[in-house]
C-alpha positions in Angstrom: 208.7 263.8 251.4 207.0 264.0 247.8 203.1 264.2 248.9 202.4 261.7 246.1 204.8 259.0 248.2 202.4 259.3 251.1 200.2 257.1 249.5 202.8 254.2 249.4 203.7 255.0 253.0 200.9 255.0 254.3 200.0 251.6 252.6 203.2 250.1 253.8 202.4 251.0 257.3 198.8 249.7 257.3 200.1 246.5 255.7 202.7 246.0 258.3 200.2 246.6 261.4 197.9 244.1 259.9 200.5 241.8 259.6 201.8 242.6 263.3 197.9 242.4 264.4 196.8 238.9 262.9 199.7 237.3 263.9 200.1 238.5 267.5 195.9 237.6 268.0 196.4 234.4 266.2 199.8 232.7 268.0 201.2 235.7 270.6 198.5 234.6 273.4 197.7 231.9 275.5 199.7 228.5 274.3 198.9 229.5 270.5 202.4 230.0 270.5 203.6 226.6 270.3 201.8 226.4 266.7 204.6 229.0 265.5 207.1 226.4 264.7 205.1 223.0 263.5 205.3 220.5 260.3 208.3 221.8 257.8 209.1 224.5 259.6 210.3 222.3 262.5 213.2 221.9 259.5 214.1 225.0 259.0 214.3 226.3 262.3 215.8 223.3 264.1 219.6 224.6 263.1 219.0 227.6 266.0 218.7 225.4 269.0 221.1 222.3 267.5 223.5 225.0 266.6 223.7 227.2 269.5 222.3 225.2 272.4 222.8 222.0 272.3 225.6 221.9 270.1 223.9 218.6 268.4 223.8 218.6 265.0 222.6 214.7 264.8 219.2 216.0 266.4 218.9 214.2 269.2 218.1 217.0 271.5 214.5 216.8 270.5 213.2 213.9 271.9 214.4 215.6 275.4 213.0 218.8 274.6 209.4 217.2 273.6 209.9 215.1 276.8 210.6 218.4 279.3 208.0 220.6 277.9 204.1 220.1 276.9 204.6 222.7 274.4 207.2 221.8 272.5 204.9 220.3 269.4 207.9 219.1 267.0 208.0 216.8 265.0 211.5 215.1 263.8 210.2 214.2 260.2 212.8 216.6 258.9 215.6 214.4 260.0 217.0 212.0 257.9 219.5 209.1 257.7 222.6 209.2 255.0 225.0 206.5 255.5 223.7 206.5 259.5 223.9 209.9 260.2 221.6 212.4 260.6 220.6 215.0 258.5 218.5 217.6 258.5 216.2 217.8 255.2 216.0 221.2 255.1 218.6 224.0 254.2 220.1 226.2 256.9 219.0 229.8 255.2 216.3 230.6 256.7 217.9 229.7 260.0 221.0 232.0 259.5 218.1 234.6 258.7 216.6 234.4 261.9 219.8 234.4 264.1 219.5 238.0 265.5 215.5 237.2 266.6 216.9 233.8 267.8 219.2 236.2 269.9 216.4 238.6 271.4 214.1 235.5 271.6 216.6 233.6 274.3 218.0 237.0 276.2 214.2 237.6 276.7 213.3 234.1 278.1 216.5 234.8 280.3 215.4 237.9 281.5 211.9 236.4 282.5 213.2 233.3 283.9 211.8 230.8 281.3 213.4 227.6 279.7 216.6 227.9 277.0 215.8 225.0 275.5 215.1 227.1 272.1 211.4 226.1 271.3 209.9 228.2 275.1 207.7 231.1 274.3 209.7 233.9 273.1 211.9 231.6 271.2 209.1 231.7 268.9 207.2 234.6 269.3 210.6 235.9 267.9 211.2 233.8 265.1 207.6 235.2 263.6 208.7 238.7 264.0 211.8 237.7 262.5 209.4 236.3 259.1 207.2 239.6 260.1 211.0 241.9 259.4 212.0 239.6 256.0 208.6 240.3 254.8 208.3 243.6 255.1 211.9 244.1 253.8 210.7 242.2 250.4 208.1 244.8 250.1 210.7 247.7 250.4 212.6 246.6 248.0 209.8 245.5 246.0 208.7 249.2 246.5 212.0 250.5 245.0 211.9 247.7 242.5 208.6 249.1 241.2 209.8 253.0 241.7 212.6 252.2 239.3 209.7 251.3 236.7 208.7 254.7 237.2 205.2 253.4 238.2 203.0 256.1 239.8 202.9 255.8 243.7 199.1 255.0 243.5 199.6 252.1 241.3 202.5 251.2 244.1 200.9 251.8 247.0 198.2 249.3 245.7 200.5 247.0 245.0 201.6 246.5 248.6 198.4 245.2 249.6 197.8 243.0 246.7 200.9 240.9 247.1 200.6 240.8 251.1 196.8 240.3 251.2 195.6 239.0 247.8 198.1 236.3 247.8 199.5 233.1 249.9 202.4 235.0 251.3 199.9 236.5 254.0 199.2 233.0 255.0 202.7 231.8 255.0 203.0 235.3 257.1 200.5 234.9 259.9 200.5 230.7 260.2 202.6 229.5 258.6 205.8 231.3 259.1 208.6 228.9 260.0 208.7 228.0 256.4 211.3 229.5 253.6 209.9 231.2 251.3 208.8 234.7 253.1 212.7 235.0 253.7 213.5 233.9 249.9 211.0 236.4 248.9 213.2 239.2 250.7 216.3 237.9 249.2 215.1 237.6 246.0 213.4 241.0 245.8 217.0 242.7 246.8 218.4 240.6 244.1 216.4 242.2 242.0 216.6 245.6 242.9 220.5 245.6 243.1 220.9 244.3 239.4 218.9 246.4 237.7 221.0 249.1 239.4 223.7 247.6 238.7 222.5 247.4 234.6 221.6 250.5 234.7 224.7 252.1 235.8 227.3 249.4 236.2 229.1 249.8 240.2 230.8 247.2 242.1 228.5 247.9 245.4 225.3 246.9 243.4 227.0 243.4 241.9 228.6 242.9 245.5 225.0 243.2 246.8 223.5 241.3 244.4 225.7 238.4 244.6 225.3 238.4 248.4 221.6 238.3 248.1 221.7 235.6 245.0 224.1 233.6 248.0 221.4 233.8 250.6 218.6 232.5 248.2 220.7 229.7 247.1 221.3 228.9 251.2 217.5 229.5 251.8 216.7 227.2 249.0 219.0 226.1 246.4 216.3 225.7 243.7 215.5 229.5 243.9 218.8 230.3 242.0 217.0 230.1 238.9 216.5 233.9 239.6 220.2 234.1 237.8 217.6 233.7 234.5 215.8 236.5 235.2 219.0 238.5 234.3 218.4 239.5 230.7 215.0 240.6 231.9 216.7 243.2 234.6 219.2 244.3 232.1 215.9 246.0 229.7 218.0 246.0 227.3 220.4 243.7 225.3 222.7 246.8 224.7 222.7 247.2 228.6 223.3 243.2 229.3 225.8 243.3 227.1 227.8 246.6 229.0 226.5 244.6 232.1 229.2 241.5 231.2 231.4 243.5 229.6 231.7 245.4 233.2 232.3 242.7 234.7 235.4 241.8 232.2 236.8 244.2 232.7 237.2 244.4 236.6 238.0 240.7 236.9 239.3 241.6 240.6 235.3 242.5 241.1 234.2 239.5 239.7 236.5 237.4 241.7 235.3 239.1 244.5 231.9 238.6 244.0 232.3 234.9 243.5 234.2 234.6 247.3 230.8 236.1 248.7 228.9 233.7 246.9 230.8 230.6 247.7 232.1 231.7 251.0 228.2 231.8 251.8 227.2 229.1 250.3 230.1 227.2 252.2 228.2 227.0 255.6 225.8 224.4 254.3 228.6 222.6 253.0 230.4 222.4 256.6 227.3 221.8 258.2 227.1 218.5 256.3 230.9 217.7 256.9 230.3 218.2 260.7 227.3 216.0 260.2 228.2 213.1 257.4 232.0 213.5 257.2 231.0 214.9 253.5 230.8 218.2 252.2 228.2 217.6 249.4 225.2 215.6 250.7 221.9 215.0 249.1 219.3 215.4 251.9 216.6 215.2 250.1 217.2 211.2 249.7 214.7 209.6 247.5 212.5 213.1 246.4 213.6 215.0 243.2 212.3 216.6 240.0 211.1 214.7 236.9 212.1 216.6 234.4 210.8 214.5 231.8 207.1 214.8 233.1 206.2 217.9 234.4 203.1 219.2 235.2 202.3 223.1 234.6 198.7 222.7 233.8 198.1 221.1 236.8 200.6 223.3 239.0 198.5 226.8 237.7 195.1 225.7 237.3 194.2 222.3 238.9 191.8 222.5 241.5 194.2 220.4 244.2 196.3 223.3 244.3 196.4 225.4 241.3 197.9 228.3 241.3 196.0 231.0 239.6 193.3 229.1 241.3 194.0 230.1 245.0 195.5 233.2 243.9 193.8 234.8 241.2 195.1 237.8 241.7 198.4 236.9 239.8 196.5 235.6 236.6 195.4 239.1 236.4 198.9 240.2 236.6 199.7 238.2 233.3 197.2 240.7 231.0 200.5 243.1 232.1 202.1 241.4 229.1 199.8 243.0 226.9 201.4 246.2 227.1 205.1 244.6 227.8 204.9 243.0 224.3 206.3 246.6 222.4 209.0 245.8 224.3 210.1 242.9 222.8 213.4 242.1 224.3 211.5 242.4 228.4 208.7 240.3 227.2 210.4 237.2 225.9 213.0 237.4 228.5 210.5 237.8 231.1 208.2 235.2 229.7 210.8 232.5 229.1 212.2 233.1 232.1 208.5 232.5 234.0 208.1 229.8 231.9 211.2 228.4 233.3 210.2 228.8 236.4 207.1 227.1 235.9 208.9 224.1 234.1 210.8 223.5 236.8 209.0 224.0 239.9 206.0 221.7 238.1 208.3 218.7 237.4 209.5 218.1 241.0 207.7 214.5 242.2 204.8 216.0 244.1 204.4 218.6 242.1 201.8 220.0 244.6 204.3 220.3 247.4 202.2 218.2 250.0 200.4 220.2 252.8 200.3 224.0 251.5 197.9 226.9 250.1 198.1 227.7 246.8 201.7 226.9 245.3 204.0 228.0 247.8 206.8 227.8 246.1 206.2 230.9 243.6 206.1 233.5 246.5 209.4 233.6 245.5 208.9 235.2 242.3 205.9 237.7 242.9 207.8 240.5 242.6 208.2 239.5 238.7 204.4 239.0 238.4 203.8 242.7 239.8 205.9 244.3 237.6 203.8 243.2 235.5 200.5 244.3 237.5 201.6 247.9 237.8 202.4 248.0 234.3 198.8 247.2 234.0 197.0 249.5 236.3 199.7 252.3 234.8 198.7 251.6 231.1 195.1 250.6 230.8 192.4 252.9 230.5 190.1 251.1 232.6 192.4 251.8 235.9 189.1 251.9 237.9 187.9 248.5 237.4 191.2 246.9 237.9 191.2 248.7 241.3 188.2 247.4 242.5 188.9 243.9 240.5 191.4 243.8 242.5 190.0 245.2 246.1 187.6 242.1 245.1 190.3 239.7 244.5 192.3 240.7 247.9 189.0 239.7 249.6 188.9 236.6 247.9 192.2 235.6 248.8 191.4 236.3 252.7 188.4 234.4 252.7 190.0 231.7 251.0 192.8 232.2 253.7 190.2 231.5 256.2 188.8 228.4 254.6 192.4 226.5 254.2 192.8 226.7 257.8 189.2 226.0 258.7 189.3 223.1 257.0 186.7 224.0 253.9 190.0 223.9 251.5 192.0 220.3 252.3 195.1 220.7 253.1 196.2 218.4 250.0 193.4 216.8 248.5 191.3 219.3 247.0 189.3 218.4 243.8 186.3 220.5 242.0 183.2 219.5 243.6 184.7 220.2 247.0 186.2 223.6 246.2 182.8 224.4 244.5 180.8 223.3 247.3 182.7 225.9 249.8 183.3 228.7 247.2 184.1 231.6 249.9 181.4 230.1 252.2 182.0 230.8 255.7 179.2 229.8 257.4 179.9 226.1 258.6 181.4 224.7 261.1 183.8 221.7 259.3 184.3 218.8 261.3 187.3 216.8 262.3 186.0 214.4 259.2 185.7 216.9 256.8 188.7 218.3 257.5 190.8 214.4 257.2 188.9 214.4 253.7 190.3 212.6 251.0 
């Protein structure tokens, strides 16, 4: 092994024990366990036991699971009525993700001779290893991702840290893991990876891959297929998206093949809903959608309810990357319109704060775009010091403001400037059940 790559070993390994460590002292022990699979993520991993225990995809398997064990904890807000049947809100993505830990997670509870009712211990303890795996495999490929850049390995092997301790994706890591985006994160990041091989030198295997990760994302969470508009920005080049398509053209027997991966993928939400509704195309998300006529980006990056450059500073920093992107002009419009897309988007849906989250959830997606960007920075700027200890400062403020959201000092959903002022990285108080119900 190059000795320079030690570094970003070495930082991937210490990264993936603290992961391992926080999560097994905060849920592994005791009946912390039960707190694995709570709120939304009662959604997304509901599928597991509907699908291959109960065989129940109308959901009425919970109210005897919640009655038979005191540990159960879920709640059935996910489930929704369409023309009287029921329907789970969420997607089935990050379920299919999790179907090997699912696996291990009921052979285990066999073996020690504990309930297969899907929610017992291991049933759980399994499903965070399973976010644990997806995260670590977006910072692999985020690692070759930022290799291909031709970054040095100190600016990656800082990077690793950043984006799994500076930002929300530790949190959505170690407590709150049953939700999607960890797993859209990995998707996303081999998406990524596999199409700017593929642009670079143009191979069925890296479009095949790339179309089966684009799939996955768009089963995850359909929104996240805006990641298609990122292509341009992966090609570097327009002479090399142009060669890209013209590829593509040319072996239309590839190109048909990649779209049978996609929809054949895709498909399984599809027949979930015909087994469910008698439908294929179902809108579960009822009366929720996106205003596209009102968004609200100011509020979605900076407010103090959940902005978020606000609870993750960290990936404002990123943005000064652009500074020395902007020579290149065709990556720095098609990366900038394209997170401005993003943005757009993700801002105009009708609570555009998402409800009860750190920071904006919903752009852990795309954080492999904004460190692109914060390598470029540390590998161009002459003050590579500073921004190394900036951002050593900034990973610490990220952890302590970890610690406040689920302490209470940040509000779940309310937030608002005198209150976030108040508890700037204070520690030292014990919050009451009243403070924490603040509104």
């Amino acid at each position: 092994m190059n000795s320079k790559k030690k570094y970003t070993l070495y930082s991937y390994l210490v990264t993936a024990v603290i992961l391992i460590w926080v999560s097994a002292n905060l849920n592994w022990s005791d009946s912390r366990w039960s707190r694995i699979v709570t709120s939304d993520g009662n959604g997304y991993y509901a599928y597991l036991p509907a699908i291959f225990i109960y065989h129940d995809l109308q959901f009425d398997f919970i109210e005897q699971v919640n009655n038979d064990s005191i540990n159960a904890n879920i709640n059935k807000g996910f489930v929704t009525k369409i023309n009287g049947h029921a329907v789970n809100k969420y997607f089935v993505g990050t379920s299919l993700c999790l179907v090997p830990f699912f696996t291990i997670g009921h052979i285990t509870n066999f073996l020690k001779g504990l309930p297969l009712d899907g929610y017992a211990v291991y049933y759980r303890i399994f499903a965070q290893i399973g976010t644990i795996f997806y995260a670590l495999m977006g910072l692999f490929f985020m690692v070759k991702i930022l290799r291909s850049y031709h970054f040095s390995e100190r600016v990656i092997a800082l990077a690793i840290p950043a984006v799994a301790l500076g930002t929300n994706m530790f949190h959505y890591v170690v407590s709150e893991s049953m939700m999607s985006h960890i797993f859209s994160f990995a998707f996303v990041n081999l998406f990524v990876y596999c199409f700017l091989k593929f642009f670079n030198t143009p191979r069925k295997k890296y479009f095949f891959w790339g179309v089966f990760a684009l799939a996955v994302v768009a089963l995850i969470r359909p929104i996240n297929i805006l990641v298609v508009f990122s292509l341009p920005f992966l090609a570097q080049t327009s002479d090399n998206l142009k060669s890209g398509l013209k590829y593509l053209l040319n072996h239309w027997k590839a190109l048909g093949f990649g779209a049978l991966i996609f929809f054949g993928i895709v498909s399984i939400q599809f027949i979930i809903y015909k087994l469910q509704t008698g439908h294929f195309i179902v809108y579960s998300y009822t009366n929720e959608g996106f205003n596209f006529l009102s968004p609200h980006p100011i509020d979605f990056m900076f407010s103090y309810r959940k902005g978020f450059f606000i609870y993750t500073p960290i990936l404002f920093l990123s943005l000064f990357g652009l500074i020395f992107l902007y020579k290149d002009k065709f990556r720095f419009y098609t990366l900038l319109a394209f997170l401005a897309l993003v943005v757009y988007i993700l801002s105009s849906w009708w609570l555009w704060y998402y409800g009860g989250s750190f920071s904006q959830r919903v752009m852990i997606e795309y954080y492999t775009y904004f460190f692109i960007l914060f390598s470029l920075l540390l590998q161009k700027s002459r003050l590579r010091k500073f921004l190394t200890t900036l951002t050593l400062l900034l990973i610490i403020v990220c952890q302590i403001q970890t610690y406040q959201y689920m302490n209470g000092y940040i509000h779940w959903s309310e937030m608002n400037k005198e209150r976030y002022w108040d508890n700037f990285l204070r520690i030292d108080k014990v919050i009451n059940k009243a403070e924490k119900e603040w509104e």
